[in-house]
C-alpha positions as CSV (number, residue, x, y, z in Angstrom):
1,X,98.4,112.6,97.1
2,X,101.3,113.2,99.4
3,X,104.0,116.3,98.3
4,X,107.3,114.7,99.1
5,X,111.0,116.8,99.3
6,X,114.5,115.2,98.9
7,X,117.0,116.1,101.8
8,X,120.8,115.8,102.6
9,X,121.7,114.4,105.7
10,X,125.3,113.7,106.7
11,X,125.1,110.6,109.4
12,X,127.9,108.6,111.3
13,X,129.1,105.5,109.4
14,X,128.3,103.6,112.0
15,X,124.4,104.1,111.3
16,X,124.5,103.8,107.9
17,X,125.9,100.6,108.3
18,X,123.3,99.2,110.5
19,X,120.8,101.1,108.7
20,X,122.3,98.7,105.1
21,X,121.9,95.8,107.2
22,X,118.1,96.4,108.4
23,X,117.2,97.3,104.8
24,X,119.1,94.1,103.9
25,X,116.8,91.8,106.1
26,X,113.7,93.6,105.5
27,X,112.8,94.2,102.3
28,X,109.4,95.5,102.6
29,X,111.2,98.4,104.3
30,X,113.5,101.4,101.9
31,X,115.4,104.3,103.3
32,X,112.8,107.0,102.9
33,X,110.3,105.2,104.4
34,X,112.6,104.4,107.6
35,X,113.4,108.2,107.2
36,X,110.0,108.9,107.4
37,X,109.4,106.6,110.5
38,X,111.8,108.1,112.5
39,X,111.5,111.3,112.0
40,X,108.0,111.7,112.4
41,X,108.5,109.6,115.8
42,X,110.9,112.0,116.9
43,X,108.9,114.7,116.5
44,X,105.8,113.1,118.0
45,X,107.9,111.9,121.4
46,X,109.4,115.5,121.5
47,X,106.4,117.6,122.0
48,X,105.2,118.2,117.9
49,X,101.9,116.6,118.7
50,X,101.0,117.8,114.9
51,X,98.4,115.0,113.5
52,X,100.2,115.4,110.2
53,X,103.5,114.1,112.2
54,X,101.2,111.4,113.5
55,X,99.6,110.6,110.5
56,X,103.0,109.9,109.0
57,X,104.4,108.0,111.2
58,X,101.5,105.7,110.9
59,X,101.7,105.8,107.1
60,X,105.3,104.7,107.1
61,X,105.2,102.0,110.1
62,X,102.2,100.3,108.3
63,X,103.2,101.2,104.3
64,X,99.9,102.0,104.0
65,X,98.0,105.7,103.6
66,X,96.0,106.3,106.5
């Protein structure tokens, strides 16, 4: 089982918008797990080679638990 914590993030309207019209278009995709995806990515292409970071990423791109 995966532990989980909410966060607050403040992000440009601009993103948000495009972010609504992804979710729109892809319904097999929600907010956390786009959330998930890119921050785990980030992490992962900015030197946090953490397999937990990794293993996230995966879990989110491929809705599935690795």
């Amino acid at each position: 089982m995966h532990t989980t914590v909410s966060i607050l993030a403040e992000i440009p309207e601009e993103l948000h918008n495009a972010l609504t019209l992804y979710l729109e278009t892809h319904p097999d995709w929600d907010q956390d797990r786009v959330f998930a995806a890119a921050l785990s990515l980030f992490l992962l292409q900015n030197g946090e080679c953490d397999r937990r970071a990794a293993r996230v990423y995966l879990d989110a791109l491929f809705n599935h638990a690795v």
